[in-house]
C-alpha positions in Angstrom: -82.4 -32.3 12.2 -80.2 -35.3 12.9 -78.8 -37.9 11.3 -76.0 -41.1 12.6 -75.0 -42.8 9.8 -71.9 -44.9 9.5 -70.4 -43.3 6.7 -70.0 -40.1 7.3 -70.0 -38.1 4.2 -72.8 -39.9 3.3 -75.1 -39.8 6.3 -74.3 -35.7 6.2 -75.2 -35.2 2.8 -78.6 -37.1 3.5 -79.9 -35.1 6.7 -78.9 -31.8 4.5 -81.1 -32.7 1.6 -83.5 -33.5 4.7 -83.5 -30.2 5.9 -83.5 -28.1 3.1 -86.8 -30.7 1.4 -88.6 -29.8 4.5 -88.0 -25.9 3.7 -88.3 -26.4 0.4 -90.6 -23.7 -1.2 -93.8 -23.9 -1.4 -94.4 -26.4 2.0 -96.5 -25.7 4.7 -93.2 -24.2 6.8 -92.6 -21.6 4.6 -95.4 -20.5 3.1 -96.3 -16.8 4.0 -93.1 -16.2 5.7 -91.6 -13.4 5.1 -87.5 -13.8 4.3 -87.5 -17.7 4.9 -84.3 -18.3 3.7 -82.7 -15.3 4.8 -83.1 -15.8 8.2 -82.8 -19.7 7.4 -79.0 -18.6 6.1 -78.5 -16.4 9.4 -79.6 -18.6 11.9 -77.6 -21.5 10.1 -74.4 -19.2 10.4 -74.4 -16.4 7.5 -73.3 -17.1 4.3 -70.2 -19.1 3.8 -67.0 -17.3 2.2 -67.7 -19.3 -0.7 -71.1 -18.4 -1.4 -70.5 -14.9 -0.3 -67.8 -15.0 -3.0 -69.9 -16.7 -5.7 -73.0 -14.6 -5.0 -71.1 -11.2 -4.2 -72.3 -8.6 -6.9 -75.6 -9.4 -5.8 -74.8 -9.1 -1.4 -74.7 -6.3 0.3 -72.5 -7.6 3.5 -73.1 -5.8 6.7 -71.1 -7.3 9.0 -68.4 -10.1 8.9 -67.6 -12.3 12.2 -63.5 -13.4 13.2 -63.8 -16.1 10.5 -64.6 -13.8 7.5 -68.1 -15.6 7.3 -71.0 -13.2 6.2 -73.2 -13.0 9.5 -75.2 -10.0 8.4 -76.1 -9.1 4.5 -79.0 -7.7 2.2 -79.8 -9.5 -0.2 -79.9 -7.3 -3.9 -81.6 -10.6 -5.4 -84.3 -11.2 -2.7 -86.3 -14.2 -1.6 -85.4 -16.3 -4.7 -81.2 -15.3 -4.2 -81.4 -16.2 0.0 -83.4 -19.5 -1.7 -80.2 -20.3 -4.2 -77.7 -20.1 -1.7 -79.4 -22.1 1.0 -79.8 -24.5 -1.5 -76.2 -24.4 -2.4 -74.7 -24.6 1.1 -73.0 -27.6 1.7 -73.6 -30.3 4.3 -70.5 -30.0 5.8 -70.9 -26.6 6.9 -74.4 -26.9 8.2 -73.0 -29.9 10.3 -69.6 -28.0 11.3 -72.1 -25.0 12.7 -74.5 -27.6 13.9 -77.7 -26.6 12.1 -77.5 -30.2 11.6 -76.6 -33.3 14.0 -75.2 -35.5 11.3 -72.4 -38.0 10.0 -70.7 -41.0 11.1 -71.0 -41.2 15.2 -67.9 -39.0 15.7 -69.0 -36.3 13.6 -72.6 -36.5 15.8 -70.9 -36.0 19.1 -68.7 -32.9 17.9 -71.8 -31.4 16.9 -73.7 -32.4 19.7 -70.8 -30.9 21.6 -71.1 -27.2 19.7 -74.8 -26.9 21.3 -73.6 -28.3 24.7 -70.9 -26.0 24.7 -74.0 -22.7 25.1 -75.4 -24.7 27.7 -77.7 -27.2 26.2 -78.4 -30.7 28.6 -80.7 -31.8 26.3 -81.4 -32.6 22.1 -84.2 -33.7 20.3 -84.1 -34.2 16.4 -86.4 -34.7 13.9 -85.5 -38.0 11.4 -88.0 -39.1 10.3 -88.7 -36.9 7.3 -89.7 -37.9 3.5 -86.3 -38.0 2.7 -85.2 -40.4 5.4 -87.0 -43.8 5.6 -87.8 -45.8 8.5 -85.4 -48.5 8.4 -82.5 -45.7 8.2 -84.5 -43.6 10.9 -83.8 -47.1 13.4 -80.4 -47.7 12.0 -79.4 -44.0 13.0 -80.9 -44.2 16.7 -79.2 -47.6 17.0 -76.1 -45.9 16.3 -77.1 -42.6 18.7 -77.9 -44.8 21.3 -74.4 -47.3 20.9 -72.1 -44.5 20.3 -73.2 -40.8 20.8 -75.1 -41.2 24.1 -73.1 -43.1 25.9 -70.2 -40.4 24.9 -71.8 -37.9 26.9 -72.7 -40.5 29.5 -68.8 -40.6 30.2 -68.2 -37.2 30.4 -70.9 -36.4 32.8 -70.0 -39.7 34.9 -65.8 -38.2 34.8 -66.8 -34.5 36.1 -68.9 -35.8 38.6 
């Protein structure tokens, strides 16, 4: 998912409610999958510490990476636990992590830099959701295409 917005805090907390309505439970992308938000939770990162801290009679942690972040866990609570705390992770993380290309144009290319940086040349998103209309879908590609783009333009252009 990705979002440009010129406020950052803002355009952030918009393309996370984004994500997390298109996993939401019960639609079509969820439906019958075993541990959804489990693996939604270690593929976004693990559990922040806060979470992990707010949640911990109820995780069993496995293993902890450098930063103390929660990377492999059983869940005691099960589906409807992993659900809670993917619901209460914070857009700032997912975007920090880069589960999500969001934020003002600065916050877009850091995060476009975190998958460049294992060797990704190229990045599509989905925008266009039910949570973010068309006319905020053309604003944010205007702003990819003045600001973001043309950041890794330079960068290719200097090393070459």
């Amino acid at each position: 998912f990705g979002y440009c917005g010129e406020d950052n805090k803002d355009a952030r907390e918009l393309c996370a409610r984004s994500l997390k309505t298109f996993f939401g439970p019960g639609r079509p992308y969820v439906q019958d999958q075993k541990d959804v938000y489990q693996r939604l939770l270690e593929q976004s990162g693990g559990i922040p510490e806060h979470l992990a801290q707010n949640f911990s009679r109820y995780i069993d942690i496995k293993e902890l990476n450098p930063e103390g972040i929660a990377t492999h866990f059983d869940l005691s609570g099960g589906s409807a636990l992993a659900h809670k705390i993917w619901e209460e992770m914070d857009a700032d993380t997912l975007t920090d992590r880069g589960a999500i290309v969001a934020g003002d144009p600065e916050s877009c290319i850091n995060a476009v830099k975190i998958h460049e940086a294992t060797g990704v040349d190229q990045i599509q998103f989905l925008m266009a959701t039910e949570t973010i209309g068309h006319e905020q879908v053309m604003k944010s590609i205007e702003l990819f295409g003045k600001h973001v783009i043309p950041a890794f333009k330079k960068e290719k252009a200097a090393a070459g």
